[in-house]
mmJSON file of the N, C-alpha and C atoms, coordinates in Angstrom:
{"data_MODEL":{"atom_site":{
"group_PDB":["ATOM","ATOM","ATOM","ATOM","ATOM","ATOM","ATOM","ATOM","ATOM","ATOM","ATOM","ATOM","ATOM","ATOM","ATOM","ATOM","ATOM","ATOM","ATOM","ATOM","ATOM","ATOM","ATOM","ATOM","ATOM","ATOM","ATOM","ATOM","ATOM","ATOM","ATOM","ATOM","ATOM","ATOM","ATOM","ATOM","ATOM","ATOM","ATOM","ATOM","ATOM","ATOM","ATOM","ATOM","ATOM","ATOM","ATOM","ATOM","ATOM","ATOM","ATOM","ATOM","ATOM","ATOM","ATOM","ATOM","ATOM","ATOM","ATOM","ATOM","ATOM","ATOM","ATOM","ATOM","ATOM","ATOM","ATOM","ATOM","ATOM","ATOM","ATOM","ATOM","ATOM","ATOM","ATOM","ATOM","ATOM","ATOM","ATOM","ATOM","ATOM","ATOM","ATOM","ATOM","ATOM","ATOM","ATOM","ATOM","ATOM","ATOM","ATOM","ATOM","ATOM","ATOM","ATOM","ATOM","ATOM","ATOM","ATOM","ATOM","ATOM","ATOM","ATOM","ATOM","ATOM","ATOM","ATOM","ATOM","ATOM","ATOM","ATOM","ATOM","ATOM","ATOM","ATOM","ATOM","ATOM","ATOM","ATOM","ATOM","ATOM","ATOM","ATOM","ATOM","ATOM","ATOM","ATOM","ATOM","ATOM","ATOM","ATOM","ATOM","ATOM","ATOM","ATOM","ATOM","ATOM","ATOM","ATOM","ATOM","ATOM","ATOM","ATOM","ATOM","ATOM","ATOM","ATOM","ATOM","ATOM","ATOM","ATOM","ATOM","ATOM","ATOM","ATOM","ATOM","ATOM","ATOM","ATOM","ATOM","ATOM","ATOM","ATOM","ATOM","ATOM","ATOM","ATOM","ATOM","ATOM","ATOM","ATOM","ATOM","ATOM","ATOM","ATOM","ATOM","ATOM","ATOM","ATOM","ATOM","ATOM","ATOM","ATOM","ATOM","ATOM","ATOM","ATOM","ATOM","ATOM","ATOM","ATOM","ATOM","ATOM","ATOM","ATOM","ATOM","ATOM","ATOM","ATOM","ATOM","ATOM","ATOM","ATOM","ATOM","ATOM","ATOM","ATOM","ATOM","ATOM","ATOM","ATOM","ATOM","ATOM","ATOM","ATOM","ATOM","ATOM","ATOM","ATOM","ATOM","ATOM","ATOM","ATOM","ATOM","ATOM"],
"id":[1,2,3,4,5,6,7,8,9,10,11,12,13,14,15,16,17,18,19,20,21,22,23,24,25,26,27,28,29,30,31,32,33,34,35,36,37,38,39,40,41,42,43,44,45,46,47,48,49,50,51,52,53,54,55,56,57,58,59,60,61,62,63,64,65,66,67,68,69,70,71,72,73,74,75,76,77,78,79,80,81,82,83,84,85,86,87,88,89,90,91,92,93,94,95,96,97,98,99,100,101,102,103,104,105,106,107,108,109,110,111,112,113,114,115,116,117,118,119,120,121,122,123,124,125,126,127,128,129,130,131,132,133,134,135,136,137,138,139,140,141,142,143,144,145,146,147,148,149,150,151,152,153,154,155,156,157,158,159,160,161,162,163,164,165,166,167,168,169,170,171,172,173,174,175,176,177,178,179,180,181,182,183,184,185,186,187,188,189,190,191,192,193,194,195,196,197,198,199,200,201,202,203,204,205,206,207,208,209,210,211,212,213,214,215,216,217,218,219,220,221,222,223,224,225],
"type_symbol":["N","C","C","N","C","C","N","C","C","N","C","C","N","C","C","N","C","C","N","C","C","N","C","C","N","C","C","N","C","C","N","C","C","N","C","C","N","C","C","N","C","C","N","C","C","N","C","C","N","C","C","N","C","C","N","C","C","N","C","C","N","C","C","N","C","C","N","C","C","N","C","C","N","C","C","N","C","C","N","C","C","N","C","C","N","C","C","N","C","C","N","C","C","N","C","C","N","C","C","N","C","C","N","C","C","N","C","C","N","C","C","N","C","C","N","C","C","N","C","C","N","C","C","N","C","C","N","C","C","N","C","C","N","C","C","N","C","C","N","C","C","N","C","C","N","C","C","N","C","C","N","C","C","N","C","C","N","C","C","N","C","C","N","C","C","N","C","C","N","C","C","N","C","C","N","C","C","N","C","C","N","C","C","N","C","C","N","C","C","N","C","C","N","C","C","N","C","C","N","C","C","N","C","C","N","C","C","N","C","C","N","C","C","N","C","C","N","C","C","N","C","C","N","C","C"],
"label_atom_id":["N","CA","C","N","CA","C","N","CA","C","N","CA","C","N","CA","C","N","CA","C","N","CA","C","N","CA","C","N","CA","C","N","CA","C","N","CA","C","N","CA","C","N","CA","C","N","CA","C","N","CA","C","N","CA","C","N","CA","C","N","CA","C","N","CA","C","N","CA","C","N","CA","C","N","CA","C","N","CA","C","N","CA","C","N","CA","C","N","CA","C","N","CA","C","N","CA","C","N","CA","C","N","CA","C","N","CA","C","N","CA","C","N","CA","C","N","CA","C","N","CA","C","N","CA","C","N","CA","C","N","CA","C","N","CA","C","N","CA","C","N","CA","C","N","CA","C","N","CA","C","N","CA","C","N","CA","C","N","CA","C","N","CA","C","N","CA","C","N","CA","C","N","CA","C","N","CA","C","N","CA","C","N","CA","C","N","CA","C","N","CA","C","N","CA","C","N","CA","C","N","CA","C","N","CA","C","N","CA","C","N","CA","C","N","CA","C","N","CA","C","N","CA","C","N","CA","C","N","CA","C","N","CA","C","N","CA","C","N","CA","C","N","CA","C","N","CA","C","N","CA","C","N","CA","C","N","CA","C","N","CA","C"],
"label_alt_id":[null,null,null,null,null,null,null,null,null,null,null,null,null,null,null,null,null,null,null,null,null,null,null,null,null,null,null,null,null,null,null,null,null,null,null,null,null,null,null,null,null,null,null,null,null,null,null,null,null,null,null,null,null,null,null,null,null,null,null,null,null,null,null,null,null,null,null,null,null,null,null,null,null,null,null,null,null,null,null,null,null,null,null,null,null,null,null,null,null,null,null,null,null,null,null,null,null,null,null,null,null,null,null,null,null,null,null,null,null,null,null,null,null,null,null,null,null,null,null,null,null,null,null,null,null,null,null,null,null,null,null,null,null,null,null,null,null,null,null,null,null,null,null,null,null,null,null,null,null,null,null,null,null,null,null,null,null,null,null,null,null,null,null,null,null,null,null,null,null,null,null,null,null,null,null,null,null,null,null,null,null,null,null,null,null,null,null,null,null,null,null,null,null,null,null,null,null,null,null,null,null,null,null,null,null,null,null,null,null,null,null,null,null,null,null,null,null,null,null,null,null,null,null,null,null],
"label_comp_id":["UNK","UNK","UNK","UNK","UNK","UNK","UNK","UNK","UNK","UNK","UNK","UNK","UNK","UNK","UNK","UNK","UNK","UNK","UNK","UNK","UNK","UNK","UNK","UNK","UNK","UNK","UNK","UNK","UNK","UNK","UNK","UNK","UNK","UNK","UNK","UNK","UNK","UNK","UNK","UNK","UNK","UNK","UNK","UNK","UNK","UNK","UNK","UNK","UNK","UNK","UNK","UNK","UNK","UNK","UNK","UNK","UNK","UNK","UNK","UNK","UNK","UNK","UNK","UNK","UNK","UNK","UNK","UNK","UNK","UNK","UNK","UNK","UNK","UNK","UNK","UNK","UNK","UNK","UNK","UNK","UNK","UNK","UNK","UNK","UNK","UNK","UNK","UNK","UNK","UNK","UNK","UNK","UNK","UNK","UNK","UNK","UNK","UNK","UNK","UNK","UNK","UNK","UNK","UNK","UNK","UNK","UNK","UNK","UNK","UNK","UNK","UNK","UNK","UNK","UNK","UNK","UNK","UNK","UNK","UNK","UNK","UNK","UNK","UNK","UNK","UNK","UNK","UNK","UNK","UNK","UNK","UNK","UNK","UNK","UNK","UNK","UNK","UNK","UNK","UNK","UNK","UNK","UNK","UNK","UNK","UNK","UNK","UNK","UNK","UNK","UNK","UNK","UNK","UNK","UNK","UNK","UNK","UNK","UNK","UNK","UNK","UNK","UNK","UNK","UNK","UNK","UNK","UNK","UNK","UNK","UNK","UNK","UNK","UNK","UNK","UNK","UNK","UNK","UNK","UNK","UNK","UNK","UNK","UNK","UNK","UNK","UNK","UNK","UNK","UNK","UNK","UNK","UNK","UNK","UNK","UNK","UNK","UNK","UNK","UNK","UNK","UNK","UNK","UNK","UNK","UNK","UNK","UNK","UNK","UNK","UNK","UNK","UNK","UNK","UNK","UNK","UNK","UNK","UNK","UNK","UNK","UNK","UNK","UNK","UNK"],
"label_asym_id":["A","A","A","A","A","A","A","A","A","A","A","A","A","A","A","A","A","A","A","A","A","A","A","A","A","A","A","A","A","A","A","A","A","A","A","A","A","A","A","A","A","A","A","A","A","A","A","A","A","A","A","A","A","A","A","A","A","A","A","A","A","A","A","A","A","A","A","A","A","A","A","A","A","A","A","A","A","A","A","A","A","A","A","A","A","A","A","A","A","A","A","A","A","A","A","A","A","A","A","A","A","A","A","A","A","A","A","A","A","A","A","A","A","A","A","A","A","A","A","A","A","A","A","A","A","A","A","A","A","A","A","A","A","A","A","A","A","A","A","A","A","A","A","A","A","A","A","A","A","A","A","A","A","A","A","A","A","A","A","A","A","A","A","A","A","A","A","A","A","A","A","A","A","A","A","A","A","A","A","A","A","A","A","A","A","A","A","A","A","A","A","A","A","A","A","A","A","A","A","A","A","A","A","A","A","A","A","A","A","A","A","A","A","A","A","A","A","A","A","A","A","A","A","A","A"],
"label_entity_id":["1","1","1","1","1","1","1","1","1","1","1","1","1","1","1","1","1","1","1","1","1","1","1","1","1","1","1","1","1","1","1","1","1","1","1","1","1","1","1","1","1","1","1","1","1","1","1","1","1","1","1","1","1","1","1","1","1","1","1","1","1","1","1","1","1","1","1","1","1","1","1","1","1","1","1","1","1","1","1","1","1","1","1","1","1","1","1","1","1","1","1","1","1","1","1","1","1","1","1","1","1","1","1","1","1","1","1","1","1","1","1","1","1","1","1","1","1","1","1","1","1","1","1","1","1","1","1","1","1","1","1","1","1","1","1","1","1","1","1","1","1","1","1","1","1","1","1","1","1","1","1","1","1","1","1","1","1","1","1","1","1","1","1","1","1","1","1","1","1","1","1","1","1","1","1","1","1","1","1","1","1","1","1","1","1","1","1","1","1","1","1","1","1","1","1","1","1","1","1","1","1","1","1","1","1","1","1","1","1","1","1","1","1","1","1","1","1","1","1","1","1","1","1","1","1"],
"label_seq_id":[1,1,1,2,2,2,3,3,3,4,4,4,5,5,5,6,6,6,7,7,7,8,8,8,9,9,9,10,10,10,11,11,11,12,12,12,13,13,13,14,14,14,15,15,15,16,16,16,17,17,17,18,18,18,19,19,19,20,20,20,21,21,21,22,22,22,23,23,23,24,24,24,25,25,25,26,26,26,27,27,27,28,28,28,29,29,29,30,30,30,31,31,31,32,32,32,33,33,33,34,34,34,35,35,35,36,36,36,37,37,37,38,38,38,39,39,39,40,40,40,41,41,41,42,42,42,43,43,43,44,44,44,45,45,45,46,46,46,47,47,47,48,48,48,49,49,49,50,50,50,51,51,51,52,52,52,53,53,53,54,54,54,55,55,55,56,56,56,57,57,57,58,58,58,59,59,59,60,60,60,61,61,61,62,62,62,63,63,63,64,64,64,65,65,65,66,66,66,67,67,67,68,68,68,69,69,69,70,70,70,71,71,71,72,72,72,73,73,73,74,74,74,75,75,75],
"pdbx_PDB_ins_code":[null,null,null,null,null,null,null,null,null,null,null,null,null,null,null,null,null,null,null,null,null,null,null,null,null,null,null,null,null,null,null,null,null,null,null,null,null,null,null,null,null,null,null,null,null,null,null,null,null,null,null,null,null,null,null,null,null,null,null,null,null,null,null,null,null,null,null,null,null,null,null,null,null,null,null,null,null,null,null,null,null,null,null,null,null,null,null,null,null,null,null,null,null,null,null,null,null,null,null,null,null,null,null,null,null,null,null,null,null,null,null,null,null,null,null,null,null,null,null,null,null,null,null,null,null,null,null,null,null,null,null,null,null,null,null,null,null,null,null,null,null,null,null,null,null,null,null,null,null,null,null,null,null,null,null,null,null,null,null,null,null,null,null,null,null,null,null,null,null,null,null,null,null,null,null,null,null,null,null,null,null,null,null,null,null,null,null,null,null,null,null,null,null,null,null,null,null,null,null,null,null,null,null,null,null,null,null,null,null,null,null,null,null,null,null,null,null,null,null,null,null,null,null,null,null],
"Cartn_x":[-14.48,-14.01,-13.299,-13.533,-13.131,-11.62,-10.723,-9.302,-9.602,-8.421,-8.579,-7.37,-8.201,-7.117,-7.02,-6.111,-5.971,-6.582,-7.727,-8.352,-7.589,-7.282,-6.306,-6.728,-7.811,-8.462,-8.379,-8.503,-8.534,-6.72,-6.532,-4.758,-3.991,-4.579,-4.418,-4.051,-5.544,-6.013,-5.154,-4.898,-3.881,-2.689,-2.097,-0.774,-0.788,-1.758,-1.628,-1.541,-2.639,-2.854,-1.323,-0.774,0.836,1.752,1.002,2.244,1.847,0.861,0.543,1.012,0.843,1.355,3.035,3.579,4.738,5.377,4.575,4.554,4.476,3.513,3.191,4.14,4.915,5.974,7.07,7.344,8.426,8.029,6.731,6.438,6.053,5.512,5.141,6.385,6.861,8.482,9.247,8.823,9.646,9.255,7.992,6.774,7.213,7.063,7.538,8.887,9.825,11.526,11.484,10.703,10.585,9.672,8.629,8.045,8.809,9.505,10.172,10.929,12.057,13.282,13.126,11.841,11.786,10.939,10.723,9.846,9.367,10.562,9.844,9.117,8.639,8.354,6.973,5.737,4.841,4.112,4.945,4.574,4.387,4.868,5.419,4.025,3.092,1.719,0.959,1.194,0.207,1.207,2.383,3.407,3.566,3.562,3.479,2.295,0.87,-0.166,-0.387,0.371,-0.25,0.607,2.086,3.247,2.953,2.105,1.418,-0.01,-0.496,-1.668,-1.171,0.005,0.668,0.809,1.753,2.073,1.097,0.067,-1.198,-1.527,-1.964,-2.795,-1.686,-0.506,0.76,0.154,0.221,-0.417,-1.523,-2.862,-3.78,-3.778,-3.331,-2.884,-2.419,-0.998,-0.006,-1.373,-2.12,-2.859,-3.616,-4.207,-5.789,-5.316,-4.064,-3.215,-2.936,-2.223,-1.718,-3.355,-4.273,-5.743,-6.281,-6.291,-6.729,-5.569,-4.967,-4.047,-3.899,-4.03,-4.77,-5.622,-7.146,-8.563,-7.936,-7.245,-7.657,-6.524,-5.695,-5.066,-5.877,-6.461,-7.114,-8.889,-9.23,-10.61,-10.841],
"Cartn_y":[31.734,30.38,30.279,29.17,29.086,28.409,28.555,28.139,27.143,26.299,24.814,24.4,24.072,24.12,22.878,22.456,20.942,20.993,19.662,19.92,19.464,19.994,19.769,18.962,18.431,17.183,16.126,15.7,14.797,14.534,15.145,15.24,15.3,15.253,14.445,13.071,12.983,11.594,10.491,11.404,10.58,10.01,11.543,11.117,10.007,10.342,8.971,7.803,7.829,6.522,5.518,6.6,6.721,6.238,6.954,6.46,5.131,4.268,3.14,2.379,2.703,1.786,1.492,2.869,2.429,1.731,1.735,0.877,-0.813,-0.925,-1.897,-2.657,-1.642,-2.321,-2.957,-2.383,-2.875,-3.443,-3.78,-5.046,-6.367,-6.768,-7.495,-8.053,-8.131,-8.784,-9.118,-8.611,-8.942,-9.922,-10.34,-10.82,-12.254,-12.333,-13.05,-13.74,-13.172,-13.488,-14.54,-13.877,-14.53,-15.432,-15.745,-17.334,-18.011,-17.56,-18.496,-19.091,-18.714,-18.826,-19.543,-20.145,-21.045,-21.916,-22.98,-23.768,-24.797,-24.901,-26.149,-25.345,-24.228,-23.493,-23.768,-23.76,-23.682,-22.442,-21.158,-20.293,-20.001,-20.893,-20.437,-20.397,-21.14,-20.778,-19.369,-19.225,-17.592,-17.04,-17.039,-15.358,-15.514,-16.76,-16.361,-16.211,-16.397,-16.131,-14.418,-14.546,-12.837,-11.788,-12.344,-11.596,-11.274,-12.624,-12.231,-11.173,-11.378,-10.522,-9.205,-9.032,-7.457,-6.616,-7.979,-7.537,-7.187,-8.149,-7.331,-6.263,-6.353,-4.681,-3.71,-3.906,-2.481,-2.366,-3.398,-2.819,-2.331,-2.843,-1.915,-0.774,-0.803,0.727,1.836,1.156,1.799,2.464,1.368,1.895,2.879,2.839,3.504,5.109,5.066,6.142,6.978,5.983,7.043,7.836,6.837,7.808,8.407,8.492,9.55,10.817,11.05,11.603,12.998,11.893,12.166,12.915,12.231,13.155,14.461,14.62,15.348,16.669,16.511,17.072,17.835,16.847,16.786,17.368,17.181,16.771,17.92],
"Cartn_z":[-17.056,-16.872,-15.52,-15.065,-13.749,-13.458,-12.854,-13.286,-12.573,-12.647,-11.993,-10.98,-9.701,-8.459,-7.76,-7.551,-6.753,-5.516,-5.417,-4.155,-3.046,-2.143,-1.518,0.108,0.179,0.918,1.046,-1.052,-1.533,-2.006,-2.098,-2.072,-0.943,0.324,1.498,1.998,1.318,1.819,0.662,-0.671,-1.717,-0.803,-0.356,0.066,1.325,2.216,3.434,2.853,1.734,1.244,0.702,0.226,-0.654,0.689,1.874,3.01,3.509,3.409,4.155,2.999,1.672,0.264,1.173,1.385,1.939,2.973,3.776,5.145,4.451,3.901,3.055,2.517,1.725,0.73,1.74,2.817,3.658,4.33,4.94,5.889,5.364,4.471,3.202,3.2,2.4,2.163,3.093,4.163,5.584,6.389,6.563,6.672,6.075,4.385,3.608,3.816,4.104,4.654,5.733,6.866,7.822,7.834,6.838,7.228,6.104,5.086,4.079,4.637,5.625,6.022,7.219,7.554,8.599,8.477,7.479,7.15,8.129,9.231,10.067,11.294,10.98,12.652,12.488,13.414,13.398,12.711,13.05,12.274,10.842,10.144,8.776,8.296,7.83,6.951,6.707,8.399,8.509,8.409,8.76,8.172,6.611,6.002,4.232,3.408,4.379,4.096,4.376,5.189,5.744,5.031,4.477,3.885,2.201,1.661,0.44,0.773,1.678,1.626,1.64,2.682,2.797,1.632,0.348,-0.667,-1.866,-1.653,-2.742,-2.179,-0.67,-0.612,-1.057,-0.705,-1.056,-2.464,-3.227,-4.956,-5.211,-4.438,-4.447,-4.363,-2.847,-2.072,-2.921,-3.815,-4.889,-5.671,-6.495,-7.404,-6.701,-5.936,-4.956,-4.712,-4.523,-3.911,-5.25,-6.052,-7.276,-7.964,-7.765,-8.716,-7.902,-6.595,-5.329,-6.111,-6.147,-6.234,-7.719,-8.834,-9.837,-10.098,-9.331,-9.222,-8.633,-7.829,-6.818,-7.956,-8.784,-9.716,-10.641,-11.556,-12.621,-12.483,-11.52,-10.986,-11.195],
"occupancy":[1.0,1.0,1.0,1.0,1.0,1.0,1.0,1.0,1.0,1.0,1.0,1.0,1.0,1.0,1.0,1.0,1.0,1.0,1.0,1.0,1.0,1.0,1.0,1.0,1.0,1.0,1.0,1.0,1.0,1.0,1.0,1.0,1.0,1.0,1.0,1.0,1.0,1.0,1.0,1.0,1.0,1.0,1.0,1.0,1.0,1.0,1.0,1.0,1.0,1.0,1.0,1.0,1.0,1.0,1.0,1.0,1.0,1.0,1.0,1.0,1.0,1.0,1.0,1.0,1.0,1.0,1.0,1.0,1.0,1.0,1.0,1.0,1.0,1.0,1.0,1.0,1.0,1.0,1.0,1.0,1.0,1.0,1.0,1.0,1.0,1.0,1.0,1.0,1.0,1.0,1.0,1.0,1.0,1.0,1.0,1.0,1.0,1.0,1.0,1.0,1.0,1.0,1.0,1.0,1.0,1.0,1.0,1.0,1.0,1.0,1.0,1.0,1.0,1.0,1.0,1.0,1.0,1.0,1.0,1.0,1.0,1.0,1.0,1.0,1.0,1.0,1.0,1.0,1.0,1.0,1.0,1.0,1.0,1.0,1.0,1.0,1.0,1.0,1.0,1.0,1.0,1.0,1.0,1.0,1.0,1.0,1.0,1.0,1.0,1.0,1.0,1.0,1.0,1.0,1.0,1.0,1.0,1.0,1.0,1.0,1.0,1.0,1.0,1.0,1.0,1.0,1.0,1.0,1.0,1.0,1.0,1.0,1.0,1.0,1.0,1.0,1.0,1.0,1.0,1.0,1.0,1.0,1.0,1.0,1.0,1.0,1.0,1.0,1.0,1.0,1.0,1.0,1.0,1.0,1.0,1.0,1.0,1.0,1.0,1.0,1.0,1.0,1.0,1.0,1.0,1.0,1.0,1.0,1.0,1.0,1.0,1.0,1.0,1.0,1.0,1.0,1.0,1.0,1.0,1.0,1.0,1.0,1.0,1.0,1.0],
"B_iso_or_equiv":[0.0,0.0,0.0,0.0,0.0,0.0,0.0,0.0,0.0,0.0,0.0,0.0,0.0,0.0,0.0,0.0,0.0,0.0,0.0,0.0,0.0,0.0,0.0,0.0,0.0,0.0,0.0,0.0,0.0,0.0,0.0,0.0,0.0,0.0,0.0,0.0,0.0,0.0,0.0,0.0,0.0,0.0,0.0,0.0,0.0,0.0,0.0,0.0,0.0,0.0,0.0,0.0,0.0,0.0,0.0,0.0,0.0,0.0,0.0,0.0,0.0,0.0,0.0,0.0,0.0,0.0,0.0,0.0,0.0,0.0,0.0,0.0,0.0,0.0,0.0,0.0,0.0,0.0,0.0,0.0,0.0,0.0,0.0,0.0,0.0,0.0,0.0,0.0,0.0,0.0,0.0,0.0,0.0,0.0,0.0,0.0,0.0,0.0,0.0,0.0,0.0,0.0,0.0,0.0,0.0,0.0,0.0,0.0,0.0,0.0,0.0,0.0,0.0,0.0,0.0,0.0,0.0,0.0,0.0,0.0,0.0,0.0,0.0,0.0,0.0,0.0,0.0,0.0,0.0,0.0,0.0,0.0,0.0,0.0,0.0,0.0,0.0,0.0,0.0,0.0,0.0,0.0,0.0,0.0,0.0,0.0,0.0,0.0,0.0,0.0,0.0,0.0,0.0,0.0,0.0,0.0,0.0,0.0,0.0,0.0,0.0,0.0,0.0,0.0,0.0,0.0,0.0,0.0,0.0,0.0,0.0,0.0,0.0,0.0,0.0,0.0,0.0,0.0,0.0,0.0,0.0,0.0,0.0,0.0,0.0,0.0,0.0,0.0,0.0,0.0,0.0,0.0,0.0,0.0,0.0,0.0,0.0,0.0,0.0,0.0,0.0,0.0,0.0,0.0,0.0,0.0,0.0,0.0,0.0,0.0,0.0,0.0,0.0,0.0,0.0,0.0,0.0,0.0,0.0,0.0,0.0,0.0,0.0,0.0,0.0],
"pdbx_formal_charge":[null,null,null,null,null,null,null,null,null,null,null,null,null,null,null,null,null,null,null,null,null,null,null,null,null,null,null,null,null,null,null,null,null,null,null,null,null,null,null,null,null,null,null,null,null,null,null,null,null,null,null,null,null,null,null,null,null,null,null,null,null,null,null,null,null,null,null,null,null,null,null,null,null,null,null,null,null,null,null,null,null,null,null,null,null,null,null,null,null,null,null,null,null,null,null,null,null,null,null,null,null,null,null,null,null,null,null,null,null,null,null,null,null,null,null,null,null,null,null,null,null,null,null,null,null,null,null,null,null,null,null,null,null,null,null,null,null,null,null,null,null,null,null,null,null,null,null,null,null,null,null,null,null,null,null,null,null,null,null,null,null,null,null,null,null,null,null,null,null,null,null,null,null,null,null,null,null,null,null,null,null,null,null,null,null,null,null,null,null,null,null,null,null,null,null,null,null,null,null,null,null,null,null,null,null,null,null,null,null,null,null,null,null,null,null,null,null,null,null,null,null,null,null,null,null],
"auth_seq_id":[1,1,1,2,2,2,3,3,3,4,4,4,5,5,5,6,6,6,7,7,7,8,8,8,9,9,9,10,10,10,11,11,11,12,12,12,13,13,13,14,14,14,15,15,15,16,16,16,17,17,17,18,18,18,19,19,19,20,20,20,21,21,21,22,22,22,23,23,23,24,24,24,25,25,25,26,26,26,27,27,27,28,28,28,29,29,29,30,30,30,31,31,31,32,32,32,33,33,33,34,34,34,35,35,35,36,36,36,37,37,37,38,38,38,39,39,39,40,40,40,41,41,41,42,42,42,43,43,43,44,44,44,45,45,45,46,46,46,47,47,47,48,48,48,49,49,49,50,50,50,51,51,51,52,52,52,53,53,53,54,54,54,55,55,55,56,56,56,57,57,57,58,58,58,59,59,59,60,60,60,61,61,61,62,62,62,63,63,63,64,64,64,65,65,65,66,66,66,67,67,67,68,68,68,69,69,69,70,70,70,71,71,71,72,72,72,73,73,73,74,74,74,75,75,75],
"auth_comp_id":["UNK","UNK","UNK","UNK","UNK","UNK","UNK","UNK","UNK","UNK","UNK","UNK","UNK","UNK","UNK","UNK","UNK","UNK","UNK","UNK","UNK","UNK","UNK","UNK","UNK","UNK","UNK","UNK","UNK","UNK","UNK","UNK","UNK","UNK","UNK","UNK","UNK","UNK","UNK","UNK","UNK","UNK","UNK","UNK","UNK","UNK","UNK","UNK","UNK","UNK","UNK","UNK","UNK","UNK","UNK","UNK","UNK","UNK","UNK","UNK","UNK","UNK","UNK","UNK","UNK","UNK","UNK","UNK","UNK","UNK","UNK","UNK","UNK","UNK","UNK","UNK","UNK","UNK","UNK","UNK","UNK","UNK","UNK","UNK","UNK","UNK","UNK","UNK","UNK","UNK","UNK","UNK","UNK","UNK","UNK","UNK","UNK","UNK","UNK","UNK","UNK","UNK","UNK","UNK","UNK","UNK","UNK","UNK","UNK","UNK","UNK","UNK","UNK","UNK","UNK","UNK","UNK","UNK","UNK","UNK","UNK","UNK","UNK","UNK","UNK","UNK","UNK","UNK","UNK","UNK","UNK","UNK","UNK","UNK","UNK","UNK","UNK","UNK","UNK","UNK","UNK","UNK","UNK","UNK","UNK","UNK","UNK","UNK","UNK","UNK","UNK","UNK","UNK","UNK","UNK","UNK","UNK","UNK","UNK","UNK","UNK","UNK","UNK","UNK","UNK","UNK","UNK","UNK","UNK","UNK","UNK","UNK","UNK","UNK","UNK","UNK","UNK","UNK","UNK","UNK","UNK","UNK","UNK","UNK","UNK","UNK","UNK","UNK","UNK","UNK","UNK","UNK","UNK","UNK","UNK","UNK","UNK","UNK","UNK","UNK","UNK","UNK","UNK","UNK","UNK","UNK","UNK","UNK","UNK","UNK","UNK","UNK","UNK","UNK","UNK","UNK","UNK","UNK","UNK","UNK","UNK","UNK","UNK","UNK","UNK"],
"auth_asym_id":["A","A","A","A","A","A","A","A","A","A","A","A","A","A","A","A","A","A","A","A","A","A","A","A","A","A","A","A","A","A","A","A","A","A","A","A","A","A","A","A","A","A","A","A","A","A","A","A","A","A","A","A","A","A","A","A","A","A","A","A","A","A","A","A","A","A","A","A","A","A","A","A","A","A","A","A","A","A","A","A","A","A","A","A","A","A","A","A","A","A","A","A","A","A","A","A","A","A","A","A","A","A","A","A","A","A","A","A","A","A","A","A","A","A","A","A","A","A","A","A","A","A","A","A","A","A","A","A","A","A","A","A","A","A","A","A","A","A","A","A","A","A","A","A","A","A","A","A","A","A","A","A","A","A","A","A","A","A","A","A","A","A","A","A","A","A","A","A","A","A","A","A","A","A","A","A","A","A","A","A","A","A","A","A","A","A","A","A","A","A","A","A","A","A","A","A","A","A","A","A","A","A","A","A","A","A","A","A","A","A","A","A","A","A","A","A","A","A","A","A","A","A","A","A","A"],
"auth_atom_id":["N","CA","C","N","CA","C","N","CA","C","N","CA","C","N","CA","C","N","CA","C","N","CA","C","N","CA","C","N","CA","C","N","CA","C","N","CA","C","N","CA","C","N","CA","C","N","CA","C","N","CA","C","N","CA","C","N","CA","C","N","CA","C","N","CA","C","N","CA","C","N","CA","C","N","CA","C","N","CA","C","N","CA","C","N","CA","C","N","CA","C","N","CA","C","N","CA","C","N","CA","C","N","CA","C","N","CA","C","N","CA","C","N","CA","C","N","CA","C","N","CA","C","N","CA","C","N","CA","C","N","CA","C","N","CA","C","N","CA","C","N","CA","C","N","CA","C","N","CA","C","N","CA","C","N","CA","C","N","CA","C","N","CA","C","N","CA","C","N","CA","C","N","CA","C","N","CA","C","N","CA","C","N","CA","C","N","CA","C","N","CA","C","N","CA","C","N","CA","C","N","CA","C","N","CA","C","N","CA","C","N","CA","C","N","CA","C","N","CA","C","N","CA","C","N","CA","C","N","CA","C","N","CA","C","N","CA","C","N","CA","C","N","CA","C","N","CA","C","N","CA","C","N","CA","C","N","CA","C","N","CA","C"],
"pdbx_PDB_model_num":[1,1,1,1,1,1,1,1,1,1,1,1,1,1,1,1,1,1,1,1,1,1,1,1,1,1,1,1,1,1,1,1,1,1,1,1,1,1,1,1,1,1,1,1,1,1,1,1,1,1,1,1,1,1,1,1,1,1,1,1,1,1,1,1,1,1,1,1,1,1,1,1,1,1,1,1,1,1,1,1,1,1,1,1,1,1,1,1,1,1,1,1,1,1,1,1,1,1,1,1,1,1,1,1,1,1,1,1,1,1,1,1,1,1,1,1,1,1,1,1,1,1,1,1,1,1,1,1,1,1,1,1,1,1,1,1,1,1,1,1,1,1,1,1,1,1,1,1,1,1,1,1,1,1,1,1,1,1,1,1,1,1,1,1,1,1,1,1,1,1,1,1,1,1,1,1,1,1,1,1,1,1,1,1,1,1,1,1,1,1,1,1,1,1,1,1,1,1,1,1,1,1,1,1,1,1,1,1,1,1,1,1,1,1,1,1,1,1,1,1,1,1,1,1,1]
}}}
């Protein structure tokens, strides 16, 4: 029987993934701050359009990252 070893490639590419989730989480909300907090600027549409988009991919990312991560455990 063959023992079972974390592939450690794919547990790489988990963790980057884990580091852009994080980049994510803190630009997203910041993003968000700053077009909330200025409603009469011209800017405001695309920074709370772009501050929600930040914040779904961080959850993707979160998810995409944690099962990269997983496989690469379990696999």
């Amino acid at each position: 029987m063959k023992p079972k070893r974390t592939n450690r490639p794919l547990l790489i590419k988990g963790l980057k993934t884990m580091g852009f989730t994080l980049l994510a989480l803190f630009i997203g909300p910041f993003l968000l701050h700053a077009g909330l907090s200025n409603p009469e600027k011209p800017l405001y549409l695309p920074l709370v359009m772009t501050g929600i988009g930040v914040c779904l991919a961080a959850i993707y990312l979160g998810f995409r990252g944690i099962k990269i991560i997983m496989d690469s455990i379990f696999k």
